[in-house]
DODO-420831 format. One record per residue (C-alpha): x negated, z, y negated; residue number from 1; residue in one letter. Coordinates in Angstrom, 3 decimals. Layout:
BEGIN
- X,Z,Y,NUM,A
...
end
This chain:
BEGIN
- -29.617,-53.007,-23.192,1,X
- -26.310,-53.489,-25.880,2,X
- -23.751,-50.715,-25.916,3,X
- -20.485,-52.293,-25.843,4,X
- -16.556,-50.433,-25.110,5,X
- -15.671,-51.751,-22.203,6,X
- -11.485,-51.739,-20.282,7,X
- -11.566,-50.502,-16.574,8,X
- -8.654,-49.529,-14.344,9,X
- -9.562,-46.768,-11.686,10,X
- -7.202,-45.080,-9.133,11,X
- -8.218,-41.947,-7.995,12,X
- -6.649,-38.422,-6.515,13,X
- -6.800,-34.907,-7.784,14,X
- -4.880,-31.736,-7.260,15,X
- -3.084,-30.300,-10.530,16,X
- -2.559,-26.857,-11.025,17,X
- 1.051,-26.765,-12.276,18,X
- 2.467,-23.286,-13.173,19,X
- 5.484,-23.739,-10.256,20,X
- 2.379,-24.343,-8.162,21,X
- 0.510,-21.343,-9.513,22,X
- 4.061,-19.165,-8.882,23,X
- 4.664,-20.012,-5.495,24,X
- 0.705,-19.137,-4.541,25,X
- 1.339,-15.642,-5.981,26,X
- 4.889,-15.285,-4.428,27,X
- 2.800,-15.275,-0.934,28,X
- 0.475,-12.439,-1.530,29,X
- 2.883,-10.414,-3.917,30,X
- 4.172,-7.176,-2.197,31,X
- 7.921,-6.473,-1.964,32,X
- 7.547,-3.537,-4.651,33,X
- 5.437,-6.648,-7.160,34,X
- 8.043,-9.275,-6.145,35,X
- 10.764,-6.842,-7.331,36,X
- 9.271,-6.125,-10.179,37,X
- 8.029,-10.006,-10.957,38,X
- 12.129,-11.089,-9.782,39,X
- 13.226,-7.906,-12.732,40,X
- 11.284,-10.111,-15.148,41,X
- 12.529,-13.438,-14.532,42,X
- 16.068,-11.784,-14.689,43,X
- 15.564,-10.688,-18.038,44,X
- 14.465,-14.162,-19.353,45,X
- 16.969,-16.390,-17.452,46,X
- 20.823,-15.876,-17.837,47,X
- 21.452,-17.877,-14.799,48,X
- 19.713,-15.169,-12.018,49,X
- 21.079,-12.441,-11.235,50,X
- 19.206,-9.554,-9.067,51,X
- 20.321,-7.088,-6.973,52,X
- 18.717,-4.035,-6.255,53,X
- 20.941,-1.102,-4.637,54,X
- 24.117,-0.083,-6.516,55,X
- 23.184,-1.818,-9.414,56,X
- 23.070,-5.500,-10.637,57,X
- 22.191,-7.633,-13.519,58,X
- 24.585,-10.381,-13.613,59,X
- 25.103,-13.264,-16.595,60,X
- 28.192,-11.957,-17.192,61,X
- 27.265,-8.113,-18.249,62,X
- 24.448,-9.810,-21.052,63,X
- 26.908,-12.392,-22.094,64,X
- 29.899,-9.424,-22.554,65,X
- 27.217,-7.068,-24.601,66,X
- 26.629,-10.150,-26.799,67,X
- 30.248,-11.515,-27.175,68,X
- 32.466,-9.037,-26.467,69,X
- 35.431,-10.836,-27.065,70,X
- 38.210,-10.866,-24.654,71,X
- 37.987,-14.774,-24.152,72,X
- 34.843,-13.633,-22.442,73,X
- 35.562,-10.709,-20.361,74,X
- 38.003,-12.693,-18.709,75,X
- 36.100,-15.728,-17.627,76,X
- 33.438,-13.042,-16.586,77,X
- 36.000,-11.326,-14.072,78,X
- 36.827,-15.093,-12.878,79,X
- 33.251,-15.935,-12.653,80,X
- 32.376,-12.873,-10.684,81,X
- 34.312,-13.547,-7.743,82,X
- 32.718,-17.523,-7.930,83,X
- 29.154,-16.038,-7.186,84,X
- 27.405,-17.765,-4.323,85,X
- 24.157,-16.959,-3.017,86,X
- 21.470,-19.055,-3.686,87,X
- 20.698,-20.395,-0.122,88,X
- 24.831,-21.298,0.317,89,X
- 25.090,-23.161,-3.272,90,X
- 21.846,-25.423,-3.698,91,X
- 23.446,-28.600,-2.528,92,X
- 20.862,-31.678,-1.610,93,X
- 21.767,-33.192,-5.215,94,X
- 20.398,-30.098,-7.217,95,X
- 16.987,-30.453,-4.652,96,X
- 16.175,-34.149,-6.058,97,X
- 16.814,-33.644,-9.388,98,X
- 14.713,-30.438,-9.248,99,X
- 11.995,-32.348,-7.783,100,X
- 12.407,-35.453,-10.285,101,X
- 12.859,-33.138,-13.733,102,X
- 9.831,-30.887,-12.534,103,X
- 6.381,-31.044,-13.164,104,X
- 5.389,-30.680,-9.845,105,X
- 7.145,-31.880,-6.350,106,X
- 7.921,-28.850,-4.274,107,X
- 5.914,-30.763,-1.054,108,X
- 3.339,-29.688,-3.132,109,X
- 3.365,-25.961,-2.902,110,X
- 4.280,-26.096,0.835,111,X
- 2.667,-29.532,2.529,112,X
- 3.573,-28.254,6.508,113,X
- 7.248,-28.338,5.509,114,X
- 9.894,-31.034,4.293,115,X
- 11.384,-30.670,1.274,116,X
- 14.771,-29.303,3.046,117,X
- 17.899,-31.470,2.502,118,X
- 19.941,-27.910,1.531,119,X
- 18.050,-24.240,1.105,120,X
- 19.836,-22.482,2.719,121,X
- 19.090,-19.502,5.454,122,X
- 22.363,-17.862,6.891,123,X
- 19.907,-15.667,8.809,124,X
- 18.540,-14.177,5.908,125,X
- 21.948,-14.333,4.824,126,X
- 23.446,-12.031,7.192,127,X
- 20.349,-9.434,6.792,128,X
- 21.152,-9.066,3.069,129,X
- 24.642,-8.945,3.306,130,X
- 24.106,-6.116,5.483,131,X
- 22.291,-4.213,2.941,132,X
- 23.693,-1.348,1.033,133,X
- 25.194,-3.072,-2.179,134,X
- 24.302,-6.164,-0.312,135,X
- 27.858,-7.845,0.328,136,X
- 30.237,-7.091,2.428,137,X
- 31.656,-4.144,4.166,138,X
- 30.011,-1.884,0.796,139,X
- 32.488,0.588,-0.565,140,X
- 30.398,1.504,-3.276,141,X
- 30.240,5.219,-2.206,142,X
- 26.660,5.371,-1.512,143,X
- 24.524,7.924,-3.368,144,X
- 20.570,9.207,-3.415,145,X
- 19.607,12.008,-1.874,146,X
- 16.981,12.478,-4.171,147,X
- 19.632,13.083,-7.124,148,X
- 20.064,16.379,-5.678,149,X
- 16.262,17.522,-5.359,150,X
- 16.068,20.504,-7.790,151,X
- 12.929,19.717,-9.763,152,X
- 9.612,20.437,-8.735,153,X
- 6.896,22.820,-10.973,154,X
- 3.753,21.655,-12.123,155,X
- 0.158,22.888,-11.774,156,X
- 0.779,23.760,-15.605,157,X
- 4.252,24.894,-15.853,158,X
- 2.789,27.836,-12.866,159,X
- -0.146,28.494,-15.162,160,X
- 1.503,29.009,-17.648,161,X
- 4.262,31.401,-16.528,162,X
- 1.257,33.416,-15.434,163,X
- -0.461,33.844,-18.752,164,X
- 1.611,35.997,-20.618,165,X
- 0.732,38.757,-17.758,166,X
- -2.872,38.377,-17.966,167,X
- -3.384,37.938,-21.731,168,X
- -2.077,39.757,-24.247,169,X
- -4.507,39.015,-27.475,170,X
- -3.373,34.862,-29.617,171,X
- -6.955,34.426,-29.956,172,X
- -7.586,34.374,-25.547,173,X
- -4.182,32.533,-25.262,174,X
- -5.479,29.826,-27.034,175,X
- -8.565,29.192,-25.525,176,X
- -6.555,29.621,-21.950,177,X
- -3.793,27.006,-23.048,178,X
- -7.277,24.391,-23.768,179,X
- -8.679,25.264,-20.805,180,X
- -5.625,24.919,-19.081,181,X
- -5.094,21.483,-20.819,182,X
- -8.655,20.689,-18.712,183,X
- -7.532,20.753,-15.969,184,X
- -7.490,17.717,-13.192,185,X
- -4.702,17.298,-10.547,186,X
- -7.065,19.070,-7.745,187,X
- -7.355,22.029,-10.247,188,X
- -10.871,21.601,-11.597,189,X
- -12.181,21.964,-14.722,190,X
- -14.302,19.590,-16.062,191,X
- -14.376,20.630,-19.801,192,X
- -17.660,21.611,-21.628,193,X
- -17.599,25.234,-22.428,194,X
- -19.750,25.135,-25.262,195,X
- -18.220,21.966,-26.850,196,X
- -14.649,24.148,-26.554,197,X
- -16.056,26.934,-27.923,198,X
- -17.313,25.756,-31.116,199,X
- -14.526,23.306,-31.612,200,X
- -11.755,26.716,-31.147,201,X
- -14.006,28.249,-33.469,202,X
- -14.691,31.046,-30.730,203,X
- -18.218,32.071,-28.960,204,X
- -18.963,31.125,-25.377,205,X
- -18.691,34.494,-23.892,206,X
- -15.343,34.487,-25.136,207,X
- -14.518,31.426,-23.590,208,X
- -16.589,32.607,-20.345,209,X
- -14.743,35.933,-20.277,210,X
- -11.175,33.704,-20.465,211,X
- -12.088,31.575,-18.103,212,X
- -13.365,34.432,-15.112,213,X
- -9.888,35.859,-15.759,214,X
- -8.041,32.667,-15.113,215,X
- -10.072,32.354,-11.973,216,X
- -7.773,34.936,-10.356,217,X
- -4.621,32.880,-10.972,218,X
- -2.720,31.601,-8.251,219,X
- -3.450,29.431,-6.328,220,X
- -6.560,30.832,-5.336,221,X
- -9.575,28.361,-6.391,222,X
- -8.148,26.981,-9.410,223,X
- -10.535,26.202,-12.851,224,X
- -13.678,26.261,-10.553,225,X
- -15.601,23.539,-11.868,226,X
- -17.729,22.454,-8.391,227,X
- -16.130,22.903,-4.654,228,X
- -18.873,25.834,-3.936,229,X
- -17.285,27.572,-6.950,230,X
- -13.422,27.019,-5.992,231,X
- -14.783,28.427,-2.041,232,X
- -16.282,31.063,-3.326,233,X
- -13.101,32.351,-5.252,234,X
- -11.096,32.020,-2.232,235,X
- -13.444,34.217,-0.593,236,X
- -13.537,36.528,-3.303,237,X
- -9.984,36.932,-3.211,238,X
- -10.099,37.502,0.635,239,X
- -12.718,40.022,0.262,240,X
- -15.453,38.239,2.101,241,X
- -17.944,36.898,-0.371,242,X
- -20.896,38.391,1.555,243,X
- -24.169,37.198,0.847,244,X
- -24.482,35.313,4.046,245,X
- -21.429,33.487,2.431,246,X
- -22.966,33.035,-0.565,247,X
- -25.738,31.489,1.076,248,X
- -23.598,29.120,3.094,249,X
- -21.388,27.535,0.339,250,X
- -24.359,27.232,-2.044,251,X
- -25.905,24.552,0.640,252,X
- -22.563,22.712,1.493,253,X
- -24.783,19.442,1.304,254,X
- -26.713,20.739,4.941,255,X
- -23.193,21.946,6.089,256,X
- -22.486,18.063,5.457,257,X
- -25.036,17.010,7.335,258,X
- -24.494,19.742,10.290,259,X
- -27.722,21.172,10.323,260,X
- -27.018,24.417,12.063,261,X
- -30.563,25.810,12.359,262,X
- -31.121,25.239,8.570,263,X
- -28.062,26.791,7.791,264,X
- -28.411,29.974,10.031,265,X
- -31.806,30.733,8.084,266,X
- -30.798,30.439,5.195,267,X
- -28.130,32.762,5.769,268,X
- -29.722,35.005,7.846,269,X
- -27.453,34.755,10.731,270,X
- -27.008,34.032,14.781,271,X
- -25.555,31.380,16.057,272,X
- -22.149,32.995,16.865,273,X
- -21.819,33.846,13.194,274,X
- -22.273,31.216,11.943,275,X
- -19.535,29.522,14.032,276,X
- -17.437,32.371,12.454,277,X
- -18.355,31.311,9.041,278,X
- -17.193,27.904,9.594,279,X
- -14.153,28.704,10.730,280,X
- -13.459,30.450,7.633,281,X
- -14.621,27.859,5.234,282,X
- -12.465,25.785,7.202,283,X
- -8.999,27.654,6.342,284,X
- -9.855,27.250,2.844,285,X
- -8.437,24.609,0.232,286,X
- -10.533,22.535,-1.525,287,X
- -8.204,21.317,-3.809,288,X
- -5.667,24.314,-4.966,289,X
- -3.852,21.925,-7.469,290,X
- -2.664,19.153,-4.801,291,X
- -0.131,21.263,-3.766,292,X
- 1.573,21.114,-7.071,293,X
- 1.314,17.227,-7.127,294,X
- 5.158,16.157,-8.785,295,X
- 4.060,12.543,-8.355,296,X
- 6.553,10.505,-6.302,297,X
- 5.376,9.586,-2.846,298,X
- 5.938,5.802,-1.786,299,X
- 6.354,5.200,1.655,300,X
- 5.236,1.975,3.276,301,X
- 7.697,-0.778,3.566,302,X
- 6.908,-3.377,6.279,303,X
- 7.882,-6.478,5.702,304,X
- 8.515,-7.551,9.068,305,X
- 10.026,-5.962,12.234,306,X
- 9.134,-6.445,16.334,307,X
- 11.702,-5.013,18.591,308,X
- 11.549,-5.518,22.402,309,X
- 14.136,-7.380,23.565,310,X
- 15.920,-6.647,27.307,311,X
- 14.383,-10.012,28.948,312,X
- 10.660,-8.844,28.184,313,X
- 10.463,-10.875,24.469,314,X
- 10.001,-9.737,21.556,315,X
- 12.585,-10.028,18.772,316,X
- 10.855,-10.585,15.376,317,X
- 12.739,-10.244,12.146,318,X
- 12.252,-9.827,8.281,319,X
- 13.682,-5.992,6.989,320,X
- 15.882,-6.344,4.817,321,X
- 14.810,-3.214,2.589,322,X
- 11.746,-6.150,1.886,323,X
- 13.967,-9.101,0.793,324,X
- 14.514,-9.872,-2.645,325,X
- 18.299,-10.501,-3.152,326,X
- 18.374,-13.212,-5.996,327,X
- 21.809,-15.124,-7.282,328,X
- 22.064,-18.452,-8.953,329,X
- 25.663,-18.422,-10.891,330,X
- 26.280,-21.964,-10.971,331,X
- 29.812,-20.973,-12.172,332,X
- 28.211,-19.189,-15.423,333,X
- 26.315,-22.312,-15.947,334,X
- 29.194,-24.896,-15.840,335,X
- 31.430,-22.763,-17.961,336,X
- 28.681,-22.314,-19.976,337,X
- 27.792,-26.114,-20.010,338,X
- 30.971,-27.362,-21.257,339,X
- 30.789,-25.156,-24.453,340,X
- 28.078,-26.727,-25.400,341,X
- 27.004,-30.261,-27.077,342,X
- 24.578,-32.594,-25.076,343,X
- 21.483,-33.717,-26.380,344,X
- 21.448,-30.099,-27.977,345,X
- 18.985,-27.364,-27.942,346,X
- 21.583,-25.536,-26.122,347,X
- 21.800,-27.625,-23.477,348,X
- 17.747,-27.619,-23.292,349,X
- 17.661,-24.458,-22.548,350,X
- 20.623,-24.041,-19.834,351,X
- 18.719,-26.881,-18.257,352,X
- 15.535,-25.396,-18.567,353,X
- 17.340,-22.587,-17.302,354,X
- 18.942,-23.877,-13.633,355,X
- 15.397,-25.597,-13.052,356,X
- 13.491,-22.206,-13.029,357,X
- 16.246,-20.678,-11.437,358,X
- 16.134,-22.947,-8.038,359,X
- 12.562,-23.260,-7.864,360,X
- 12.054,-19.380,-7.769,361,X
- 14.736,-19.106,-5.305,362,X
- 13.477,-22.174,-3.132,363,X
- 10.123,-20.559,-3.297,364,X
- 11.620,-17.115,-2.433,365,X
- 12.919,-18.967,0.658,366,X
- 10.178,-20.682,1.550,367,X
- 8.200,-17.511,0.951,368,X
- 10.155,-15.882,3.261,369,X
- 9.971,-18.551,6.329,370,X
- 6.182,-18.690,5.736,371,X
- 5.783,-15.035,6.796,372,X
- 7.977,-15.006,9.503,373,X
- 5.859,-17.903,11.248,374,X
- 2.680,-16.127,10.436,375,X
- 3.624,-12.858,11.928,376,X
- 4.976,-14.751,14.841,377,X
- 2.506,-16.385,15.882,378,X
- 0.644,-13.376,15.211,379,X
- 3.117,-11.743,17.730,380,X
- 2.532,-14.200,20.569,381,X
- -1.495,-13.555,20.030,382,X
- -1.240,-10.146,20.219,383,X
- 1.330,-9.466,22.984,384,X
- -0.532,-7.498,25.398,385,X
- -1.564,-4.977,22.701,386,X
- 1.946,-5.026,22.014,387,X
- 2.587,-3.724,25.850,388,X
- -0.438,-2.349,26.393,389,X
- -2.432,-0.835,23.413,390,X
- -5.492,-0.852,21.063,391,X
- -7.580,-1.425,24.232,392,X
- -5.898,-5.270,24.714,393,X
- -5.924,-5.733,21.259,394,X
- -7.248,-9.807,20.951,395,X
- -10.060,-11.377,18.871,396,X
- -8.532,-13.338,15.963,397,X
- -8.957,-14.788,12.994,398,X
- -7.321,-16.808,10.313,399,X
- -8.315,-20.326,11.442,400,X
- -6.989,-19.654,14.847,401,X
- -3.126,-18.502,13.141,402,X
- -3.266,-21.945,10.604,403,X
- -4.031,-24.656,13.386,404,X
- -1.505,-22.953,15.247,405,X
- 1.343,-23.351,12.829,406,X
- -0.073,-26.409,10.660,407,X
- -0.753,-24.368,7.918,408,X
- -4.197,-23.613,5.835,409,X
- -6.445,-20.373,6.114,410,X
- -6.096,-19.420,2.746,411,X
- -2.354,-19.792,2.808,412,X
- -2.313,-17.454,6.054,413,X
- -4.963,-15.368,4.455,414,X
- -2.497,-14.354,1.178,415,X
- 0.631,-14.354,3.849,416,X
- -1.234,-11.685,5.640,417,X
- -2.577,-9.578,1.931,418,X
- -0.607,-6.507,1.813,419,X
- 2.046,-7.444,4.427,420,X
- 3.075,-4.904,7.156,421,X
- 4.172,-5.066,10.281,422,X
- 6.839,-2.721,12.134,423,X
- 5.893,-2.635,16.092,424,X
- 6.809,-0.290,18.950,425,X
- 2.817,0.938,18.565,426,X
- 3.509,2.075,14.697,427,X
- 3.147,0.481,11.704,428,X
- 0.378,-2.213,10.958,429,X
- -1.034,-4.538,8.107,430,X
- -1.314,-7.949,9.080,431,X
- -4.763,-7.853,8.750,432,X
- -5.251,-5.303,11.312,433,X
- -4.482,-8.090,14.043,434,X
- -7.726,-10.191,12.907,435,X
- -10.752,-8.824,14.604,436,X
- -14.015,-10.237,15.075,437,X
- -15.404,-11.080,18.817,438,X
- -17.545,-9.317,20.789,439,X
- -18.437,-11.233,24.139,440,X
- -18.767,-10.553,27.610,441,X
- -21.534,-10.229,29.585,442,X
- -19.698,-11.432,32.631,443,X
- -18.758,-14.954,31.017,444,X
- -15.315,-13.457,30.680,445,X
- -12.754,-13.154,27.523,446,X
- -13.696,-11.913,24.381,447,X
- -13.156,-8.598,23.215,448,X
- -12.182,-7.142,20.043,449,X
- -14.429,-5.362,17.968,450,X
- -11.390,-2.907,17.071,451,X
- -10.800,-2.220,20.669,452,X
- -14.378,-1.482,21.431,453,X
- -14.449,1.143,18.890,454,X
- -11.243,2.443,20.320,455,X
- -13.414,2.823,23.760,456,X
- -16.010,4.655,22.229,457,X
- -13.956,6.846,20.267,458,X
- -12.193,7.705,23.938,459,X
- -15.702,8.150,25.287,460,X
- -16.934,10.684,23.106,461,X
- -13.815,12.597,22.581,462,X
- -13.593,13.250,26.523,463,X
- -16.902,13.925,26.647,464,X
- -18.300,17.549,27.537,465,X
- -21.023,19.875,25.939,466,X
- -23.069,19.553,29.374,467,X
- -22.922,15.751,29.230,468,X
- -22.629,14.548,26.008,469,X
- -23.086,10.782,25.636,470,X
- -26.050,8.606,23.476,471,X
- -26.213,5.922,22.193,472,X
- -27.615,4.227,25.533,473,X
- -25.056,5.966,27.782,474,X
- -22.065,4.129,25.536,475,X
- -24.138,0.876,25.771,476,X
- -23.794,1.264,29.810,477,X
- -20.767,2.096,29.969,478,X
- -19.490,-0.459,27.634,479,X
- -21.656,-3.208,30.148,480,X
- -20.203,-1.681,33.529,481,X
- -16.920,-2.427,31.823,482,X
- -17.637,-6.387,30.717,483,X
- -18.491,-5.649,27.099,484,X
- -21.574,-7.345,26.090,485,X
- -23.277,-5.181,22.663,486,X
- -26.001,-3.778,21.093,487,X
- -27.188,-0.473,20.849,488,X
- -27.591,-0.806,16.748,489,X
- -23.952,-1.834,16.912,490,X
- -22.894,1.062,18.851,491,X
- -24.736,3.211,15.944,492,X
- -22.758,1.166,13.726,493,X
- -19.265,1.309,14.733,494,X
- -20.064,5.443,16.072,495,X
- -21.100,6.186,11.803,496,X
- -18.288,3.915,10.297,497,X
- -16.052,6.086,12.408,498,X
- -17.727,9.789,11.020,499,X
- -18.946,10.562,14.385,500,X
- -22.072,12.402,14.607,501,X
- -25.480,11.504,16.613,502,X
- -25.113,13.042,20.307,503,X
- -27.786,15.624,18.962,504,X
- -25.459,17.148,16.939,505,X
- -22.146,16.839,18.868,506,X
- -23.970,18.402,21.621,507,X
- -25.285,21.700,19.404,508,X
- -21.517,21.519,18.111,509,X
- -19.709,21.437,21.573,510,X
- -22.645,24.317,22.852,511,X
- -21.818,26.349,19.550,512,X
- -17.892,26.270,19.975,513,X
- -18.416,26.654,23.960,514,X
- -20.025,29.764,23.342,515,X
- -18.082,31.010,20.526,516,X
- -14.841,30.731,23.165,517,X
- -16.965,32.644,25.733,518,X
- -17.498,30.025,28.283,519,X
end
């Protein structure tokens, strides 16, 4: 058969990845604290955005006065300033179509359930920043951080520290208590090699050894042990109650783990009622000293979205504000900056370059934010009697049952849902807490929810009593007699995913502490 070139002419489809595509996927399943951070970025690169965070802002007109400070400029600035419009009031219907012609990608694209909207705007969203602190109006500017008056906090080290001048007097034993110091993790364990230390100080390892026993008594109590049975038995040392029967216990923590009791009391040496003793001890110890010194900052959870109930029985679903990102498109800056500048130049390039990046973040900011408000409603209207009545109603869901309901695809609902919490009257939730799996009924009934079902046995074996304390089988029966159709394997499974123990040892527990309190 000849080889010959041949001309053909074939249609055919085919998704392209196009980097606004790409950004509005990972706008979904950013968190507020990475959108922030991703919004700082874009702020830096593009003159035209402007973001707010707090008392502070990053406007066009502050980088354009540090790099022409003439006055020509500062005045235009103070003339521009009071022209800013937010995003969502200033993206007129023209600035959509050429966005979506001069683009290479259509913004249908990114979000196929919606229509590209005629003008971006959101005067609900609106009205929520505004309301912010630094948001808009009704902001005096007199708000201040509480946190600018927190004195600062010492350090594991800085305590250390202040302490060795008292307990060593000779340069040499300073210096090998400064490296071991040094060593030291944020729990207060050392995991340095003595040896390695000591030969590359120059010193021998009983000097090091010595050091180090006499650091052992620093405060807190526990600090440069190097295992947890070491860092007890300091504590207990300092109490005055490292007895061997003490000894004995902490040096098999592993059977301690696994509660075997008889083990335990002969190795020791010990009754019953002892031993109870002994654990109560061991249990007013700390097993990590250092923690308490811990100067890292603490970040609360955010949620991203808020239920309320409202008076007619509803309930009133809204995005927090402390979650939005508050993003400006000067459109002012740009025309000034516009007619300065020759068309067909690079200039020009870039300021158009510029306005197109700027509305597609912000449309996708928008779009981002409508997204999770129909994904946590819906997830609402699912999950309404758990709402009213607790973990016990909570539903059966999953991601295929939220996307047919609001036209959308799993995997879009699936990074909606990533790292996204949820503010209700019963606490605080991540989205994906809603999305159980099914566990059926034996009476031909609804569904139940594998969360709620370990919620029920939880209950069970917390009320339970030393005289009757449940199996396996017992939970199975119960569960039945109440509609829930499961295994016993699966009771097994969610009872050791929980860290409950067998009902052999919860029952030598309960008879242990029963008898300890003289009943």
């Amino acid at each position: 058969m000849a080889l010959s070139a041949s001309l053909y002419l074939r249609q055919s489809q085919s998704l392209v990845m196009t980097p606004q595509l790409m950004q509005s996927i990972q706008l979904l399943q950013m968190t507020h604290l990475e959108l922030n951070q991703f919004i700082a970025q874009e702020v830096e690169k593009n003159p035209l955005l402007e973001f707010q965070s707090g008392d502070e802002m990053i406007t066009a007109q502050d980088r354009s006065a540090r790099e022409d400070p003439s006055p020509a400029s500062g005045e235009a600035g103070s003339d521009e300033a009071a022209g800013q419009s937010d995003v969502y009031d200033s993206a007129t219907s023209s600035a959509g179509e050429r966005l979506s012609d001069q683009l290479d990608a259509d913004f249908a694209n990114v979000f196929p359930d919606d229509t590209p909207p005629q003008r971006a705007d959101a005067p609900e969203l609106l009205g929520q920043w505004k309301s912010m602190p630094g948001g808009g109006e009704g902001d005096n500017g007199e708000g201040y951080d509480l946190d600018d008056f927190v004195a600062g906090r010492k350090s594991l080290r800085d305590v250390l520290l202040e302490q060795l001048p008292l307990a060593l007097s000779a340069p040499g034993d300073r210096l090998i208590a400064q490296h071991l110091i040094d060593q030291l993790d944020e729990a207060g364990y050392l995991h340095a090699d003595l040896t390695e230390m000591a030969a590359r100080l120059g010193a021998t390892n009983e000097d090091v050894m010595r050091v180090l026993l006499n650091l052992q008594q620093f405060d807190p109590p526990g600090v440069f042990a190097r295992t947890l049975s070491e860092c007890l038995a300091i504590q207990l040392r300092a109490r005055d109650r490292l007895d061997p029967a003490m000894e004995a216990l902490i040096a098999n923590l592993e059977l301690l783990a696994r509660r075997d009791f008889a083990s335990l009391k002969k190795i020791c040496g010990v009754d019953e009622e002892d031993l109870v003793d002994m654990l109560a001890e061991i249990r007013q110890l700390d097993p990590k000293p250092g923690t308490s010194f811990e100067t890292s900052v603490t970040e609360s959870i955010v949620p991203d979205v808020i239920v309320r109930a409202a008076p007619d029985g509803a309930w009133l679903i809204a995005l927090n504000p402390d979650a939005l990102p508050r993003v400006l498109v000067n459109h002012d800056y740009f025309a000034e900056i516009s007619r300065g500048t020759q068309k067909n130049s690079a200039d020009q390039a870039f300021l158009s370059e510029c306005m197109q990046n700027a509305n597609w973040l912000t449309r996708s900011l928008d779009q981002r934010a409508r997204t999770i408000m129909k994904v946590a409603s819906e997830i609402v209207r699912q999950q309404d009697a758990f709402l009213v009545n607790g973990v016990d109603h909570l539903r059966p869901l999953n991601l295929r049952i939220v996307a047919d309901a609001i036209k959308m695809h799993e995997s879009t609902v699936s990074r909606v849902t990533s790292n996204k919490y949820m503010l209700t009257p019963r606490g605080l939730f991540e989205l994906k807490y809603f999305f159980t799996v099914s566990i059926g009924s034996n009476e031909n009934g609804d569904a139940h929810s594998a969360e709620s079902v370990r919620h029920r046995i939880r209950t069970m074996i917390q009320q339970e009593s030393a005289d009757a304390v449940l199996s396996d089988d017992d939970i199975v029966d119960m569960l039945k007699q109440t509609g829930v159709d499961i295994a016993r394997r699966t009771v097994a499974k969610y009872r050791e995913a929980m860290n409950i123990p067998s009902s052999v040892q919860r029952r030598r527990e309960k008879r242990a502490l029963a008898k300890a309190a003289g009943f």
